[in-house]
Kinemage of the C-alpha trace (Angstrom):
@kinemage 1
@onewidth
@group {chain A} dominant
@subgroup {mainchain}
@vectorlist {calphas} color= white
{ca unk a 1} P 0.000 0.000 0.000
{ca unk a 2} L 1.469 3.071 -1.096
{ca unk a 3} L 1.788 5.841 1.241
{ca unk a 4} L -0.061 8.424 -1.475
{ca unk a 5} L -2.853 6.444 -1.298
{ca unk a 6} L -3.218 6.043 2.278
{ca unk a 7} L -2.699 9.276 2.544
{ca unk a 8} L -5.915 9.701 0.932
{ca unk a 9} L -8.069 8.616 3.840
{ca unk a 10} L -9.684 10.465 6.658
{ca unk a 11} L -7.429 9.369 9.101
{ca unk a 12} L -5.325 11.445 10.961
{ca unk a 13} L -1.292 10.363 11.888
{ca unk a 14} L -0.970 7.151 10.834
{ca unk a 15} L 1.135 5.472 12.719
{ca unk a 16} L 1.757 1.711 10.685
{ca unk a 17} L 0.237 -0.117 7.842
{ca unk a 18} L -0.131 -3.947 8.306
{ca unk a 19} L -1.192 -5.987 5.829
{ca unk a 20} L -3.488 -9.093 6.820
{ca unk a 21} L -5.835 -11.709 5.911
{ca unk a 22} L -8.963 -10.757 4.179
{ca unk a 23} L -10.375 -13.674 2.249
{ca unk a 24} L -10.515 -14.130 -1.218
{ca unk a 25} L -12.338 -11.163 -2.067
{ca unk a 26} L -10.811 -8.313 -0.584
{ca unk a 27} L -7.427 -6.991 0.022
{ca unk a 28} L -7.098 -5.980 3.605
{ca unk a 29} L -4.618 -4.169 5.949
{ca unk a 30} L -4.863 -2.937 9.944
{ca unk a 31} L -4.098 0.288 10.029
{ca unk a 32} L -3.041 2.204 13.504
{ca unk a 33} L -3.062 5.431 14.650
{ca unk a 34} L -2.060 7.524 17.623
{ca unk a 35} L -5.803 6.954 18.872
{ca unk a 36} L -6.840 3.717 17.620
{ca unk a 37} L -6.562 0.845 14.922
{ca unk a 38} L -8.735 0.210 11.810
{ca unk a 39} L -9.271 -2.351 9.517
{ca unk a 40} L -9.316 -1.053 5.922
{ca unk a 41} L -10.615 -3.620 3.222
{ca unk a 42} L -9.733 -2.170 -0.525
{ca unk a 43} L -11.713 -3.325 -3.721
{ca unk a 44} L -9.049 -2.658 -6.502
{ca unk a 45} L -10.482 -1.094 -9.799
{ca unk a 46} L -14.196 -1.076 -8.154
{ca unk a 47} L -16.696 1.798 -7.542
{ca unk a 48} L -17.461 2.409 -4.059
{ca unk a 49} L -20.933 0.748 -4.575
{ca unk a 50} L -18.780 -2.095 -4.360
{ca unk a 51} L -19.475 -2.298 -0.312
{ca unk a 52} L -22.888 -1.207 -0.419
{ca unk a 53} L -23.805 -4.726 0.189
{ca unk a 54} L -21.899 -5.534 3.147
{ca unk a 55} L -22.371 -1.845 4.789
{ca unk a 56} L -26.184 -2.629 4.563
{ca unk a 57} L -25.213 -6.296 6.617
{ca unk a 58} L -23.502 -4.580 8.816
{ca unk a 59} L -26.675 -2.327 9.705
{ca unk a 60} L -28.951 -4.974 9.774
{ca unk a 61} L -26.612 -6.414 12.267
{ca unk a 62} L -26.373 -3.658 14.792
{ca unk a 63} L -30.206 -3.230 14.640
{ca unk a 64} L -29.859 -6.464 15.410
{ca unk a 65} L -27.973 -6.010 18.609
{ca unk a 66} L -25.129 -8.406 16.914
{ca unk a 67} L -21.771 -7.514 17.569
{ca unk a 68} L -19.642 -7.073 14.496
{ca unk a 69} L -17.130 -4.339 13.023
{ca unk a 70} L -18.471 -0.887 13.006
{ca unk a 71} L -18.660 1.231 9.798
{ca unk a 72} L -16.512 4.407 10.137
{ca unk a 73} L -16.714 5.440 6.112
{ca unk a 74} L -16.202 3.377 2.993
{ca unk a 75} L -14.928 5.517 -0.848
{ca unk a 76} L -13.169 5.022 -3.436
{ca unk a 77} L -8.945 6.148 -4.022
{ca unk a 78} L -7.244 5.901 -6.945
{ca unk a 79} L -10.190 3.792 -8.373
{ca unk a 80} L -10.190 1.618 -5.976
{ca unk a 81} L -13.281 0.849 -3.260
{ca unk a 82} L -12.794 1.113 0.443
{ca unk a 83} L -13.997 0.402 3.489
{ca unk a 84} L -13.112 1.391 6.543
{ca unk a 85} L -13.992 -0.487 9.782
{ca unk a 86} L -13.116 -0.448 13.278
{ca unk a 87} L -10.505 -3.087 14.152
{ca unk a 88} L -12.050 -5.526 16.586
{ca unk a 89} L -8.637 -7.384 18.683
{ca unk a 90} L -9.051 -11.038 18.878
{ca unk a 91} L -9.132 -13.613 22.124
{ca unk a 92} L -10.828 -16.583 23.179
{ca unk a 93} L -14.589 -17.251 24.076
{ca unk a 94} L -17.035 -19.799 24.379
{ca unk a 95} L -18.878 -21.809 21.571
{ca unk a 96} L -22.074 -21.550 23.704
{ca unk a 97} L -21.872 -17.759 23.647
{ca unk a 98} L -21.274 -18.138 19.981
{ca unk a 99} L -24.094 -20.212 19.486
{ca unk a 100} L -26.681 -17.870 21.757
{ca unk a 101} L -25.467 -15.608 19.244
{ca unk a 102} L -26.861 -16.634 16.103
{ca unk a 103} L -29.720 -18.097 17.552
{ca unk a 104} L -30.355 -14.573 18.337
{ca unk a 105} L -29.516 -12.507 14.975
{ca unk a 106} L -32.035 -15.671 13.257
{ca unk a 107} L -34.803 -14.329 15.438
{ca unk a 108} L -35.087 -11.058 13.571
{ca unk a 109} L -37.513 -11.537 10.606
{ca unk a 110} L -37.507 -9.726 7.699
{ca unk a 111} L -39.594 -6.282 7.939
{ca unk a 112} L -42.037 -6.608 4.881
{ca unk a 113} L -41.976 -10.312 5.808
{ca unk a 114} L -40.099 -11.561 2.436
{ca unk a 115} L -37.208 -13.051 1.620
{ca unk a 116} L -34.651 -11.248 -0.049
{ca unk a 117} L -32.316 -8.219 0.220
{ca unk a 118} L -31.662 -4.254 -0.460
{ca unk a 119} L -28.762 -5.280 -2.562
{ca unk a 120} L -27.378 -8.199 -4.217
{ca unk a 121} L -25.148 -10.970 -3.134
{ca unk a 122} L -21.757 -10.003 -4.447
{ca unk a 123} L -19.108 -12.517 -4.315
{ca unk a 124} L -15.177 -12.581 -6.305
{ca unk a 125} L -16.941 -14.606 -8.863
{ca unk a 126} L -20.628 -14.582 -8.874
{ca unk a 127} L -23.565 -12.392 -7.899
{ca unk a 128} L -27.446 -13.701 -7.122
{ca unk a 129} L -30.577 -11.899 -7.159
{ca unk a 130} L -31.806 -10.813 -3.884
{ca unk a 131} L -35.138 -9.106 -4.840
{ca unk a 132} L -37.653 -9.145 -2.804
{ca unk a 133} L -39.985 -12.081 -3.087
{ca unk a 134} L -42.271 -14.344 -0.833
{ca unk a 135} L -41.199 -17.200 -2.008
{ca unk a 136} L -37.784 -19.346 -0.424
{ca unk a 137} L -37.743 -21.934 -3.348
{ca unk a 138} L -37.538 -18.761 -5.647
{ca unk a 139} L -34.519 -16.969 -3.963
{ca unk a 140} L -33.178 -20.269 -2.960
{ca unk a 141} L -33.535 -22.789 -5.573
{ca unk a 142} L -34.051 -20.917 -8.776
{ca unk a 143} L -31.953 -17.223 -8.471
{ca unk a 144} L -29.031 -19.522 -6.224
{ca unk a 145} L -28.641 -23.379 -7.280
{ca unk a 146} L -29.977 -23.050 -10.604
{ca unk a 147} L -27.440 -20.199 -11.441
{ca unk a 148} L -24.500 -22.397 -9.933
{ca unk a 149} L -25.399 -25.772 -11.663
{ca unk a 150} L -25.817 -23.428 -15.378
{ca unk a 151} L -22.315 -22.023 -14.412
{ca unk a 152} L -20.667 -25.410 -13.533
{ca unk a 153} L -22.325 -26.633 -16.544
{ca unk a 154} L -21.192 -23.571 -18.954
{ca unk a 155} L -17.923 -24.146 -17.447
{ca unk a 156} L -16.938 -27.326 -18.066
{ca unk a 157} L -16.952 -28.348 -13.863
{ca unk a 158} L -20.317 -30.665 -14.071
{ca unk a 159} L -20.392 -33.549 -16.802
{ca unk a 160} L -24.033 -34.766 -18.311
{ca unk a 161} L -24.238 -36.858 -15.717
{ca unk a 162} L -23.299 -34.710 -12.919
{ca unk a 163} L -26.460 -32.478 -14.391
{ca unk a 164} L -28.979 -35.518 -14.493
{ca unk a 165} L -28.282 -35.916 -10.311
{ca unk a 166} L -28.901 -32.325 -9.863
{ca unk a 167} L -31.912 -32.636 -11.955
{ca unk a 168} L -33.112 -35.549 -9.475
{ca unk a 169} L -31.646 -33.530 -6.620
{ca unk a 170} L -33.875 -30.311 -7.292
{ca unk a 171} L -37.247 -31.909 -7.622
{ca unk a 172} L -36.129 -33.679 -4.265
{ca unk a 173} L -35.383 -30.120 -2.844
{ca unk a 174} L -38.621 -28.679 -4.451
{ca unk a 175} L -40.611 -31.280 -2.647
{ca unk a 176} L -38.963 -30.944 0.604
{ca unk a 177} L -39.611 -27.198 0.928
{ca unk a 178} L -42.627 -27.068 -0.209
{ca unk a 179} L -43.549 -28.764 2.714
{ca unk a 180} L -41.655 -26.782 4.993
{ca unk a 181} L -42.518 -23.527 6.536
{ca unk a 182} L -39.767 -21.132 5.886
{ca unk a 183} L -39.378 -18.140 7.521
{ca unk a 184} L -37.826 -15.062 6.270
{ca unk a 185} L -35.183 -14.348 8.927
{ca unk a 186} L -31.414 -12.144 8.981
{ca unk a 187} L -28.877 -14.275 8.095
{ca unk a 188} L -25.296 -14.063 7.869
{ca unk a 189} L -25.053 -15.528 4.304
{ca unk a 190} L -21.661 -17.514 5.105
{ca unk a 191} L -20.989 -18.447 7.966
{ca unk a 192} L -18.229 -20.696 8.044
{ca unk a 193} L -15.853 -20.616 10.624
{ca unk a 194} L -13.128 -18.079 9.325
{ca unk a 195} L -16.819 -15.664 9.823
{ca unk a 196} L -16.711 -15.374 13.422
{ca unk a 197} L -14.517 -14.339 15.926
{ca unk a 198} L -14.206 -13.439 20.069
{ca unk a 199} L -13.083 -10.379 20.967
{ca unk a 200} L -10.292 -9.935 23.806
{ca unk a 201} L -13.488 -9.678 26.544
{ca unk a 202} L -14.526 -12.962 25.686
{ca unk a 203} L -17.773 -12.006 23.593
{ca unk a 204} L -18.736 -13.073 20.174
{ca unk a 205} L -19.329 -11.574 16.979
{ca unk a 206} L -19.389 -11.607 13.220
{ca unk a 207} L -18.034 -10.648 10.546
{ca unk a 208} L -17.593 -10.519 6.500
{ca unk a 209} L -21.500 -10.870 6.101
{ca unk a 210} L -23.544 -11.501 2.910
{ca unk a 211} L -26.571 -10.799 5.031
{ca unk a 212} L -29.954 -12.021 3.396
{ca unk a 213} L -33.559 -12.405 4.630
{ca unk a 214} L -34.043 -16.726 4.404
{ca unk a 215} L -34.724 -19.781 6.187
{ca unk a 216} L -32.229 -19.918 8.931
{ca unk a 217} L -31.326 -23.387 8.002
{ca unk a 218} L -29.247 -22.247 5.351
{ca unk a 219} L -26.761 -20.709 8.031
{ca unk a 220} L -26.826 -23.996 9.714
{ca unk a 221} L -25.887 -26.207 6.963
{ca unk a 222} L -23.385 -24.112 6.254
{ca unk a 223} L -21.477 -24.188 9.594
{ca unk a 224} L -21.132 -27.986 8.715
{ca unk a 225} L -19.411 -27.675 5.784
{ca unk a 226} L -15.772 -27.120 6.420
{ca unk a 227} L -15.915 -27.445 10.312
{ca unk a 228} L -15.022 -24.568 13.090
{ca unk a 229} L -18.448 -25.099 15.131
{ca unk a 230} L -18.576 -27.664 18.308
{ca unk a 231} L -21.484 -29.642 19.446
{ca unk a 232} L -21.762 -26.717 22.170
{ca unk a 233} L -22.567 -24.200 19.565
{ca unk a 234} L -25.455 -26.311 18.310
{ca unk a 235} L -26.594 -27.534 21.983
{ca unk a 236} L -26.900 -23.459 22.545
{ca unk a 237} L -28.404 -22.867 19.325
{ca unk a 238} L -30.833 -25.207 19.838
{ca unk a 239} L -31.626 -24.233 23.238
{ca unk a 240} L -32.433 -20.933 22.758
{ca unk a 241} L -34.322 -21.563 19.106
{ca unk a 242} L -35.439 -25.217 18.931
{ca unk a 243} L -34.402 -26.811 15.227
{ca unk a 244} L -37.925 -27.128 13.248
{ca unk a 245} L -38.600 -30.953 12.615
{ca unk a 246} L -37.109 -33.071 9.964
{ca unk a 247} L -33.658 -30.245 9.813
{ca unk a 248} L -31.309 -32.963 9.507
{ca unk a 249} L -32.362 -34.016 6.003
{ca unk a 250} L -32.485 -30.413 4.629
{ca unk a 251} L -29.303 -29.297 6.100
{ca unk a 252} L -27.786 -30.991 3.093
{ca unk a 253} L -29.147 -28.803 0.677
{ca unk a 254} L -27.260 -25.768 1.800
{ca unk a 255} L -24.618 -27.504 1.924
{ca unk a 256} L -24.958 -28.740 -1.487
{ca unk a 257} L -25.529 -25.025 -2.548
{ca unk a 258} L -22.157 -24.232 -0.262
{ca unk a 259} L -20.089 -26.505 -1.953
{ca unk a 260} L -21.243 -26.125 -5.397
{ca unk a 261} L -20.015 -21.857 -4.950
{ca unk a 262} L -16.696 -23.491 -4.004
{ca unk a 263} L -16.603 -26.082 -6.993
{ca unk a 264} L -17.193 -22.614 -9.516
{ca unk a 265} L -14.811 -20.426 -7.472
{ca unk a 266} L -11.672 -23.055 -7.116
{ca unk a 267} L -12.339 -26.273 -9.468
{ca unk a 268} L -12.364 -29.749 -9.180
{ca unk a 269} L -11.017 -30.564 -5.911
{ca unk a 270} L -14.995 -30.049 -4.655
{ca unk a 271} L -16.243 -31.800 -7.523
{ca unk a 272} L -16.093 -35.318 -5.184
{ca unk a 273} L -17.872 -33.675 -2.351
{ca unk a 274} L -20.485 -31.828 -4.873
{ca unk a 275} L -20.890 -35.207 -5.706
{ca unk a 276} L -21.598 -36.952 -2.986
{ca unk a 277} L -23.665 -34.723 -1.395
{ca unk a 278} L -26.083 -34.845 -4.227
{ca unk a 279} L -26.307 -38.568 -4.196
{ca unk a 280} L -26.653 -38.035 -0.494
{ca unk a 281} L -29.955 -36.368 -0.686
{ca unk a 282} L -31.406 -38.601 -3.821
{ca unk a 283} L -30.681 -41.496 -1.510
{ca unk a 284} L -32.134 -40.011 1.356
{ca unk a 285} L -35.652 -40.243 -0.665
């Protein structure tokens, strides 16, 4: 980072520019001053519309009364998007906390009671449709897995056959929702476990969100996916919002729909579990 353009932002004596860990989207850096330390994520070549997303998530969250990084400004330098957050330390807490946690941001419903979004999902490689509608299959099934399996398809990642099981899978899927009673709740949008941290007190919170109104079962299924959550996260979870009958079975189709963003955004070494996981639910039925 070059010190013209950090010069750029409304900070005031920077002290030290640290570059750090961001995911695959973002570029991202800690940046101190005399007062205090940010986190600064940078877009390169991006409008600053680029954030709009996430800044939204981030509101949703603290109207939640969820603790997560705090919006100081977000622009553009150079061409390039920003956004600046305050820089939350890191220490050690408890998976129960963690799991009172969500349990708590899923009890916030939507507030025209639909699922959907102000803004679309945004990823490095692929954006969905969040308009508003009342229907989960639509968001879910149609504007999310259906644009995946045309993209795996288009991109040479899924084989004839490999569409033929996703075929069987939908209609599986279909079924299964139709007969369950979704609610349109905040969500995180992915959260896996490099999506949640505990600050130095102890306490829990989130972060990187690609909030969305949906069923909060897609949050679930996706904390099983790649690990990072204990059976004392789901014990708490549970406790404080009781899993809606028959979960188990359609905790596979977010992860399905997890994996299947990871088989389009790094190849073939998730074709296997893509795989599996739709025989998984076809043999379920």
């Amino acid at each position: 980072m070059v010190n013209d353009w950090i010069n750029q932002l409304p900070l005031e004596d920077v002290r030290q520019v640290t570059q750090i860990g961001g995911g695959d989207v973002n570029k991202a850096y800690r940046i101190d001053t005399s007062k205090e330390s940010y986190f600064l994520l940078v877009q390169p070549n991006h409008p600053q519309s680029f954030y709009a997303s996430e800044i939204a998530g981030l509101k949703a969250f603290k109207e939640a009364g969820i603790l997560a990084p705090r919006v100081i400004t977000s622009g553009q330098i150079n061409g390039d998007a920003y956004l600046l957050l305050n820089y939350l330390e890191h220490g050690m807490g408890k998976q129960s906390d963690l799991g009172k946690l969500v349990a708590h941001l899923h009890r916030h419903e939507s507030p025209n009671g639909q699922f959907g979004f102000d803004y679309p999902y945004s990823g490095s490689s692929i954006s969905f449709n969040n308009d508003w509608t009342d229907s989960w299959t639509e968001l879910f099934v149609n504007r999310r897995l259906d644009v995946l399996a045309s993209l795996l398809q288009k991109n040479g990642l899924w084989s004839s056959d490999d569409v033929i099981l996703y075929e069987k899978s939908r209609d599986i899927i279909m079924s299964e929702l139709a007969h369950h009673p979704s609610r349109p709740v905040l969500l995180h949008g992915d959260l896996w476990g490099g999506n949640y941290m505990f600050l130095a007190d102890g306490s829990p919170a989130l972060i990187d969100p690609a909030a969305v109104y949906g069923d909060r079962e897609l949050d679930i299924g996706v904390t099983t996916v790649f690990g990072g959550f204990t059976s004392e996260f789901y014990r708490a979870y549970s406790t404080a919002y009781p899993f809606d009958e028959g979960y188990e079975k359609r905790l596979a189709f977010y992860q399905l729909y997890y994996l299947m963003i990871h088989l389009h955004k790094f190849g073939m070494s998730y074709a296997g579990s893509v795989s599996a996981t739709l025989r998984g639910i076809i043999n379920e039925n």
